[in-house]
C-alpha positions in Angstrom: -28.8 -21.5 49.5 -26.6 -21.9 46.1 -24.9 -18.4 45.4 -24.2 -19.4 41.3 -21.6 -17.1 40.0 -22.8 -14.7 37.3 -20.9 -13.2 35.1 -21.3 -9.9 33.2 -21.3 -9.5 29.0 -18.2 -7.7 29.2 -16.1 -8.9 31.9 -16.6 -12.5 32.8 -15.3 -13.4 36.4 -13.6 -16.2 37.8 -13.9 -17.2 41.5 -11.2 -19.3 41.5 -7.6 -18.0 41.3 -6.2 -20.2 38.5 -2.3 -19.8 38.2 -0.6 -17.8 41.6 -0.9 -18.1 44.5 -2.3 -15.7 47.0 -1.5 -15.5 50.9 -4.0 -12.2 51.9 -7.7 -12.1 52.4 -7.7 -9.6 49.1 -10.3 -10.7 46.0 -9.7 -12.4 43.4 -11.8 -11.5 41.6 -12.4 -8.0 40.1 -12.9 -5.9 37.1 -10.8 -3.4 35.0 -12.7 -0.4 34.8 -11.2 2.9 36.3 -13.7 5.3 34.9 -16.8 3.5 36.4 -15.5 4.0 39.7 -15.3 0.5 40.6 -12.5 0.0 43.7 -9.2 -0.8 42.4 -8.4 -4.4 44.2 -11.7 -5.6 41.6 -9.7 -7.4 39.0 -10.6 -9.1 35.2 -10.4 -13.1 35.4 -11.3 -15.4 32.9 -14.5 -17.4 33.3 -15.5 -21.2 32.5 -18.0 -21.6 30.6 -20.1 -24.2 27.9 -23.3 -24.4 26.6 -23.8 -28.3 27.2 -21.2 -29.0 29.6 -21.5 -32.7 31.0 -23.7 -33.6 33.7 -26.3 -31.6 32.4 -28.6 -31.3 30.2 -28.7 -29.3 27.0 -30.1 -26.1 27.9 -29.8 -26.3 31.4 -28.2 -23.7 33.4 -24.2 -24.4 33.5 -23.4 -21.9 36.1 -21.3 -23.6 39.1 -22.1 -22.6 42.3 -19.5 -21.1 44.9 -20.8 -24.3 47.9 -19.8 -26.7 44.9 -16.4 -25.4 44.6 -15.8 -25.1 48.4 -17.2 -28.4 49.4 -14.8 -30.1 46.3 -12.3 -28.1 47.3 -12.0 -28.6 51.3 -11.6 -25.1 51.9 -14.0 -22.4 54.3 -17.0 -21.4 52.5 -15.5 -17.8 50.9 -17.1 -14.5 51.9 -19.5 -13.0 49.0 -18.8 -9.6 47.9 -21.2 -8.2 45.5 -20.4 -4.5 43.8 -23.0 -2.8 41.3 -21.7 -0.8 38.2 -24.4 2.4 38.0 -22.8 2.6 34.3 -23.8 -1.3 33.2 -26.3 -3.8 33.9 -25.7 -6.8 36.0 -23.9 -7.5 38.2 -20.2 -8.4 39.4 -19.7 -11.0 42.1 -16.0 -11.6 43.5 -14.4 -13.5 46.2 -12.4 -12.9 49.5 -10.9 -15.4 51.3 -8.8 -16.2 53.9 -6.6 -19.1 53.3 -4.3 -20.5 50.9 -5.6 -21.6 47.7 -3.5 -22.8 44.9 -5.4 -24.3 41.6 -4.2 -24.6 38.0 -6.9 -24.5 34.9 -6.0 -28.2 34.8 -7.1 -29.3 38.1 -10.1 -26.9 37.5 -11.6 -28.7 34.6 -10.5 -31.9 36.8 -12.9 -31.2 39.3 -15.3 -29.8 36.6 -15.3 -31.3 33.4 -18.5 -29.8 32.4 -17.3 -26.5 32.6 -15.3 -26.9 29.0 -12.5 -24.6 28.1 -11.1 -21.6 28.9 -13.1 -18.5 27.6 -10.6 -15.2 28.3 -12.2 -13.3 26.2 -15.3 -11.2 26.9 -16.7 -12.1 23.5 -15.8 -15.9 22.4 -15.2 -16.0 18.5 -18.2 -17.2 16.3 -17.0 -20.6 16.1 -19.2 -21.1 12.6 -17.5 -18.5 10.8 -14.6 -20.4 9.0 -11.5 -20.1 7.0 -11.0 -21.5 3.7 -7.7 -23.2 4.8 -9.6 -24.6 8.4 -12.6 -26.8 6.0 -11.5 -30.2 6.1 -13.6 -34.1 5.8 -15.4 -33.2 9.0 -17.0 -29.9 7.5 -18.5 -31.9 4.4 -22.5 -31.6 4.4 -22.2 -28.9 7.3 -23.6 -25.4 6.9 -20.5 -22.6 7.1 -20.1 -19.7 6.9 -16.8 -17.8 5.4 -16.0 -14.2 5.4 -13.9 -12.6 2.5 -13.4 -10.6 -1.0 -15.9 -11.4 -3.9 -13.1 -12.1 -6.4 -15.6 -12.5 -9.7 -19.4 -13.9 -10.2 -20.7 -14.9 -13.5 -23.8 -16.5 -14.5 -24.5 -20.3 -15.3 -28.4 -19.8 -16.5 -31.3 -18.5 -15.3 -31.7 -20.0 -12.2 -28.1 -20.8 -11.0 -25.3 -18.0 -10.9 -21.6 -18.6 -9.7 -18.7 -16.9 -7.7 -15.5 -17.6 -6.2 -14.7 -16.2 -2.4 -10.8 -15.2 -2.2 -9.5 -15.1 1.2 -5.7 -15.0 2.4 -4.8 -16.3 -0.9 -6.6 -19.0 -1.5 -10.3 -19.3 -3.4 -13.7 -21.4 -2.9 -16.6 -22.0 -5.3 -19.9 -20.9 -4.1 -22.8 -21.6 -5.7 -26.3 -19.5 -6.0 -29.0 -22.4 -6.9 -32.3 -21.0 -7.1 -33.3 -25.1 -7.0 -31.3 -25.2 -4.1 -33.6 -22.4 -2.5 -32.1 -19.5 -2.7 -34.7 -16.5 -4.4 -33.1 -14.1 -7.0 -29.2 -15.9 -8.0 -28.5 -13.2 -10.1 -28.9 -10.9 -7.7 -24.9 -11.6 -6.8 -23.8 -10.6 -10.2 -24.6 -6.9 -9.5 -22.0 -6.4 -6.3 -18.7 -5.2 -7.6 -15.4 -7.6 -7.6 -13.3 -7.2 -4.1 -16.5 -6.4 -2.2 -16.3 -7.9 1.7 -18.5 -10.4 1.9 -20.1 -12.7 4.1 -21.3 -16.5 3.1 -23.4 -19.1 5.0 -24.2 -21.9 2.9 -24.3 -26.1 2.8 -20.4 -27.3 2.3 -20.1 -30.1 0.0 -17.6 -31.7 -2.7 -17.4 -30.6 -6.1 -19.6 -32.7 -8.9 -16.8 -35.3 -10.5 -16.5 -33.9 -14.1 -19.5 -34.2 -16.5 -21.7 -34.0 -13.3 -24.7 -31.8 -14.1 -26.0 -31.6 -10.6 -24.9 -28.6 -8.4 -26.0 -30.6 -5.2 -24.1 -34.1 -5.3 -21.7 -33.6 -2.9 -19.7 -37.0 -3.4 -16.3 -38.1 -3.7 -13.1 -35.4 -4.7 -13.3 -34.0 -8.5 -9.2 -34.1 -8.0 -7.0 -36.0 -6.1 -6.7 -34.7 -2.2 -3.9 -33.0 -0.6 -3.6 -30.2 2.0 -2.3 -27.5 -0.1 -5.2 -27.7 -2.8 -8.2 -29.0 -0.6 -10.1 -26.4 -0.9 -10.0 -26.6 -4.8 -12.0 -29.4 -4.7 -14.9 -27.7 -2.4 -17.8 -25.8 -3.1 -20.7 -24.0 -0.9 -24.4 -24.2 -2.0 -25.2 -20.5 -0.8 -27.8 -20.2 1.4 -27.8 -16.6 2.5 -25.0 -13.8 1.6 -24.4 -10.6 2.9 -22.0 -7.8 1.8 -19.9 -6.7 5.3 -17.7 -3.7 3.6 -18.0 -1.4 0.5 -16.1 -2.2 -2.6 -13.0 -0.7 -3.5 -12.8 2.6 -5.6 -10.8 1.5 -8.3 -10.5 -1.8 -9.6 -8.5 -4.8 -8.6 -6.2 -6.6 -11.5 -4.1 -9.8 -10.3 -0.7 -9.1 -11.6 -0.9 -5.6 -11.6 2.3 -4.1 -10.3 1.1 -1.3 -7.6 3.1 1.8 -6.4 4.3 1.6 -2.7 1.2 3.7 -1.1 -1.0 0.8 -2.9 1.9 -2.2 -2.7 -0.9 -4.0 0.0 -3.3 -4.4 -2.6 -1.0 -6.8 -4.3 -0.7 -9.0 -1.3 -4.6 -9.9 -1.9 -4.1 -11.7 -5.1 -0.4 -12.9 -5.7 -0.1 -15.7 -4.2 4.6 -15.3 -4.4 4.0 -12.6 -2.0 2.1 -14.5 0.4 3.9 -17.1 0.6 7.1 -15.2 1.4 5.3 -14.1 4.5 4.1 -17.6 5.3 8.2 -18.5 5.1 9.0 -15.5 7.2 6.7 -16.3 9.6 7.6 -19.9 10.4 11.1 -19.7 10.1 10.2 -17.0 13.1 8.6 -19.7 15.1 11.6 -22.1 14.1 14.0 -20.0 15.5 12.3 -19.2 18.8 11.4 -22.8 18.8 14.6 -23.8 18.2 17.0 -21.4 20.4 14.2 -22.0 23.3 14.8 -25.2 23.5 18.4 -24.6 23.8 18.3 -22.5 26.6 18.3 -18.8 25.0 16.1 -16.0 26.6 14.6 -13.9 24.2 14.9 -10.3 25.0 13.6 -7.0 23.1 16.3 -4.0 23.7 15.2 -0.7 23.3 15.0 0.9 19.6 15.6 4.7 21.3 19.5 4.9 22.0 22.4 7.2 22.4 24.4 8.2 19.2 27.0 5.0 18.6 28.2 5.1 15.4 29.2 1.7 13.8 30.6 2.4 10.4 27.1 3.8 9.2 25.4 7.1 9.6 22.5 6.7 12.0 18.9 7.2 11.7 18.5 10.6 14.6 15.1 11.2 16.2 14.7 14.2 18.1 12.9 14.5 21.1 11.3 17.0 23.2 14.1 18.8 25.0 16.1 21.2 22.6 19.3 20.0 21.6 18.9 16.6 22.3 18.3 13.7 20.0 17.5 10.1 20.1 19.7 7.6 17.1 17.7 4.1 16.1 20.6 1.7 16.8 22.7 0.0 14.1 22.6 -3.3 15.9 21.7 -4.3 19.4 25.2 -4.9 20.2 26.1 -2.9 23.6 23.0 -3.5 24.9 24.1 -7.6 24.3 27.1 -7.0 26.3 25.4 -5.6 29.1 22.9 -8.3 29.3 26.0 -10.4 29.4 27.3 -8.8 32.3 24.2 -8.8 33.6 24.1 -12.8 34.3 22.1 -13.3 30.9 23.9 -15.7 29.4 22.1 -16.7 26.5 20.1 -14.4 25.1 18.1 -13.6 21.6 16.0 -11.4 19.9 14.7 -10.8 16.4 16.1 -7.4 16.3 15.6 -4.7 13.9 17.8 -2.2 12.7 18.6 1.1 11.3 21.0 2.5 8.9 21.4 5.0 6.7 23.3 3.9 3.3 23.3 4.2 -0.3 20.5 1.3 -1.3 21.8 -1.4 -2.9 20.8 -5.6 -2.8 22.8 -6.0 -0.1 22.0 -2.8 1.7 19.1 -1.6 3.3 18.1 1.2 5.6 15.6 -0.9 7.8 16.0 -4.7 8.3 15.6 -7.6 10.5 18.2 -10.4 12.0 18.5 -12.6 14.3 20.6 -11.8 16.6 22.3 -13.8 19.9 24.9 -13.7 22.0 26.6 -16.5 24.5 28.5 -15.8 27.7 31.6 -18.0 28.7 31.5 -20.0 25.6 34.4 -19.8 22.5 34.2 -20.2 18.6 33.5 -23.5 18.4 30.4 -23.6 20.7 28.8 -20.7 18.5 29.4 -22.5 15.5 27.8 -25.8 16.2 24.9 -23.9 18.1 24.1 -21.5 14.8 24.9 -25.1 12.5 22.0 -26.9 14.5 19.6 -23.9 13.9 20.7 -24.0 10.5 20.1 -27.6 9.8 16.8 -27.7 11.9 15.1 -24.5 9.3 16.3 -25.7 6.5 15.1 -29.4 6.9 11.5 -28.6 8.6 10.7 -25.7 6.0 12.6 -27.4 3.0 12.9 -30.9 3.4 16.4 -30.5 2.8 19.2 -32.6 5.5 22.4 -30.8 5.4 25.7 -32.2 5.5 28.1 -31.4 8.4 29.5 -28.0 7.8 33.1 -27.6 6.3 35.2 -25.9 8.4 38.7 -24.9 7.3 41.3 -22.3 9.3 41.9 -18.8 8.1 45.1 -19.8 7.2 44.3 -22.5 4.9 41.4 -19.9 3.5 44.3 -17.7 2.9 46.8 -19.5 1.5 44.5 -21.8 -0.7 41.7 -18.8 -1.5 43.1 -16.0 -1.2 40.7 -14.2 0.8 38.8 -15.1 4.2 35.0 -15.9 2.5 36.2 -18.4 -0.1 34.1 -19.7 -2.8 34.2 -23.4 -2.4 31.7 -24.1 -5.2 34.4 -24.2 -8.4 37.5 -25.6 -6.5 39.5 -23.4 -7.7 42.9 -22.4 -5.2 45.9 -20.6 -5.4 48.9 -22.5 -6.6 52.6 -21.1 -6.6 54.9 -22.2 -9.9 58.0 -21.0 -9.6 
């Protein structure tokens, strides 16, 4: 008879091992749960899973059965082991078997296409729930549902009331239509500004200008583009529901907050978003970018021995009296080891500490990038850090730079009089004599 594999809410199990390789008649699958005195070679695996997978029919049990997998497979029928949790209900099922078995999640969904994708999670997301920057074409006449801050609501007449939904910057009309079927519209105009709410409601296109209808969803009102998109959307609300209290004191776009409330600001201006957007990809660019040429990123410990560098350090003392921990100035010695090591490319996003007198250029926490190549010279480093260059500023900017100018120290010298020359006014140094 069939064994199906079953799979409990919170720790779905595999019985296939998907990546390594294993040479010992131990399970492969098992659960993570010490204080339910499960054994300890049970381990978490991810599980396969769809509600329609193909070759069945909507609605049908999707659960593959351990003889389908062996008789695909070629291998010995594996030996069942079933263990019962006292503390939860159901069941978890695992494997044991004695011979080699080597399978990647690509030849799995080979062999099973029904199965789907991967599930690693316990809990899958909500697929329906979306984000204002996800609605595209595709989304147009489909019921949504979007999760954010009430920004403002204001009546239209006695049956219709509006309100706009901000979320990670950006807003969406949505649309209370008493014709549309939903009781009471007003009822929205009573929840307080920056309340958490949660929307579920027909997507659709705004009404072209001079439209009186609130449920034409036809062409753009404004031209298309993927920055502004969502501009031109609106959501005929079918159900709301408020997810989070409001906040105790208001919310004013432009308002300059103090540092405990400086998050607040990050809600509504849209500068300081951005600036993390552009921190955050010229992150990926780098990684990206160095990755590809080889470095291996590597995080070095922020708890170090006192190694002063030209700054005072940042001391943290620990436990045993007397002694002390300093947050390093750069990662530089622990660089050099990884150097002589055998890591000859290496990089890291590194923060670091020093204690100075603030100024623009000076601050007591910040982050670089920071590398270091083994049995290179000067000239390698500077094409390798003019590539990365070129590669951030053109993908984020647009922008294709010239070949760096390179000039000698000497010629700096002698023509600039200093080693970081200005090259902007062309003005040099000329001797009259």
């Amino acid at each position: 008879m069939a064994t199906p594999l079953r799979t409990c809410v919170r720790c779905q199990i595999d019985v296939l091992q998907t990546a390594s390789r294993r040479r010992s008649s131990q399970s492969i699958a098992n659960v993570r749960r010490q204080y339910a005195r499960v054994p300890s070679q049970w381990v978490s695996r991810r599980a396969y899973s769809d509600n329609a997978p193909n070759g069945h029919e909507a609605g049908a049990d999707p659960r593959i059965t351990l003889d389908q997998i062996t008789e695909q497979l070629g291998v010995p029928k594996p030996r069942i082991v079933t263990q019962t949790q006292p503390r939860y209900a159901g069941e978890i099922t695992g494997l044991d078997h004695e011979t080699e078995l080597e399978l990647t999640d690509e030849e799995f969904r080979r062999l099973h296409p029904g199965l789907g994708s991967l599930t690693p999670w316990s809990f899958p997301l909500d697929d329906s729930c979306k984000t204002i920057d996800t609605l595209s074409d595709n989304n147009i006449g489909e019921t949504v549902k979007i999760r954010g801050w009430l920004y403002q609501s204001k009546p239209g007449n006695t049956a219709i009331a509006f309100a706009t939904i901000l979320q990670g910057g950006k807003f969406i009309q949505v649309i209370f239509d008493k014709n549309a079927g939903f009781e009471n519209p007003h009822k929205i105009l009573a929840v307080r500004a920056h309340t958490p709410v949660e929307i579920e409601g027909t997507l659709q296109y705004k009404p072209k200008k001079g439209s009186k209808s609130t449920t034409n969803a036809g062409e753009p009102s404004v031209p298309e583009d993927v920055e502004n998109f969502h501009r031109t959307l609106e959501i005929i609300v079918s159900r709301y529901e408020v997810i989070g209290d409001p906040p105790k004191e208001p919310i004013i776009a432009g308002t300059a907050h103090t540092g405990d409330k400086r998050y607040i600001s990050m809600r509504t201006s849209t500068d300081l978003l951005k600036a993390l957007h552009l921190r955050n990809k010229v992150s990926q660019i780098c990684r990206k970018h160095l990755d590809e040429e080889g470095f291996l990123e590597v995080e070095t410990p922020l708890l170090f021995k006192s190694t002063p560098e030209g700054a005072r350090e940042f001391l943290v003392p620990t436990r045993t009296p007397g002694h002390m921990y300093a947050l390093p100035q750069s990662p530089q010695q622990y660089k050099q080891i990884l150097m002589a090591g055998g890591i000859l490319k290496y990089f890291q996003l590194a923060k670091c500490f020093r204690d100075e007198d603030l100024r623009a250029d000076r601050q007591p926490e910040f982050t670089q990038l920071d590398l270091e190549m083994g049995f290179v010279d000067g000239t390698t480093v500077q094409k390798t850090i003019e590539r990365l260059l070129k590669r951030i500023w053109y993908e984020v900017l647009g922008v294709k730079l010239p070949a760096f100018r390179v000039m000698s120290y000497n010629f700096a010298i002698s023509n600039y009089g200093t080693d970081k020359p200005d090259t902007r006014y062309g003005m040099t140094v000329r001797t009259h004599s």
